[in-house]
C-alpha positions in Angstrom: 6.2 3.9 21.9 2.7 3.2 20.3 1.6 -0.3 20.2 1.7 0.0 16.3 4.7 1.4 16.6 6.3 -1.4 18.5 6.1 -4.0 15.7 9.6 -3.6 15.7 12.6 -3.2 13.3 12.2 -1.7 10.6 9.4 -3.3 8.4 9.1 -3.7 4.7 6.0 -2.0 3.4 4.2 -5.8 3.0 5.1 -6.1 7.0 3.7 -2.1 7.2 0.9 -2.9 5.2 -0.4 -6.0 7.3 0.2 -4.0 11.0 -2.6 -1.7 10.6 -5.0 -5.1 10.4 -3.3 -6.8 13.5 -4.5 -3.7 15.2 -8.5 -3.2 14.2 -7.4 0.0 12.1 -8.7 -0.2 8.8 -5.8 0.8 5.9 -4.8 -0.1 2.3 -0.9 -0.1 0.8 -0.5 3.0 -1.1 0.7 2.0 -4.6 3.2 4.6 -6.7 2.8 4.4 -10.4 5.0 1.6 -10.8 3.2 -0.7 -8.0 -0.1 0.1 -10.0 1.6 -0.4 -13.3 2.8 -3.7 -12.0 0.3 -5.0 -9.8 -0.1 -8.7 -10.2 -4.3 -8.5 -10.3 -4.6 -6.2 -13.2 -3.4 -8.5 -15.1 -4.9 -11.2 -13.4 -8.3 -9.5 -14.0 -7.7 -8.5 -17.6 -8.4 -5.1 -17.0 -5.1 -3.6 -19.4 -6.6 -3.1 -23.1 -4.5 -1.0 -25.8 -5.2 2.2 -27.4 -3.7 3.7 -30.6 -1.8 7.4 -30.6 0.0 9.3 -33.2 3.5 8.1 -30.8 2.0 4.3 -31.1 0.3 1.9 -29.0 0.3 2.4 -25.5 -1.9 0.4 -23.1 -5.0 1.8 -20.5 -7.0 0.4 -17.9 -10.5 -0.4 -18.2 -12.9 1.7 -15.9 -13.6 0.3 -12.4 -16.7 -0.8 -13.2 -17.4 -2.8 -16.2 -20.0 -5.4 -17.1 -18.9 -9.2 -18.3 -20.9 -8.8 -21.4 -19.9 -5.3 -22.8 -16.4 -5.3 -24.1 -15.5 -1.3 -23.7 -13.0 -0.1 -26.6 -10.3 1.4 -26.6 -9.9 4.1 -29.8 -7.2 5.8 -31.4 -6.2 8.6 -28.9 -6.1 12.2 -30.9 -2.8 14.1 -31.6 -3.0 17.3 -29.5 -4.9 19.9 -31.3 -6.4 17.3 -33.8 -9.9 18.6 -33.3 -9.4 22.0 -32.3 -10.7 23.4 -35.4 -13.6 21.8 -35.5 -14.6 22.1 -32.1 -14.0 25.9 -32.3 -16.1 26.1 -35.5 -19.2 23.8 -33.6 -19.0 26.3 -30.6 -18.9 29.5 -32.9 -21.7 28.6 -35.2 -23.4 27.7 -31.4 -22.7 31.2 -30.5 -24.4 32.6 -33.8 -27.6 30.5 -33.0 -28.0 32.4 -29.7 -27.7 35.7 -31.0 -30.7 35.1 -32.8 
């Protein structure tokens, strides 16, 4: 048996998480959606805003890196295919500029 393996028993992931540090071995808990969802220092940190979509409101994280003096917003979110039109029309009158 491997000294991390003989911890013992059979740990809960906070007793997993905090093995790899009693050994030297550098390592982070691996969150699912729900842990990230949940996690108590997003909140803590105010880092959930909410955006509008055509469904409702749903909320988003801020980027990882933000500055205390620049509130980022959070826009309405486009229905799918809301600007396809006009992004095909852009890139076509694009394409008729370079065949000039």
């Amino acid at each position: 048996m491997t000294a991390a393996g003989s911890v013992g028993g059979s740990p809960d992931s906070a007793e997993r998480a905090d093995s790899p540090d009693r050994f030297g071995v550098p390592a982070a808990r691996l969150n699912d959606v729900a842990g990230l969802i949940e996690h108590p220092q997003l909140e803590a940190r105010n880092r959930w805003r909410e955006g509008e979509t055509p469904a409702g409101p749903v909320r988003g994280l801020l980027p990882p890196m933000t500055f205390s003096d620049v509130e980022l917003p959070m826009g309405r979110v486009p229905a799918l295919g809301e600007h396809t039109e006009a992004i095909l029309a852009e890139l076509a009158g694009a394409l008729d500029e370079g065949d000039t």
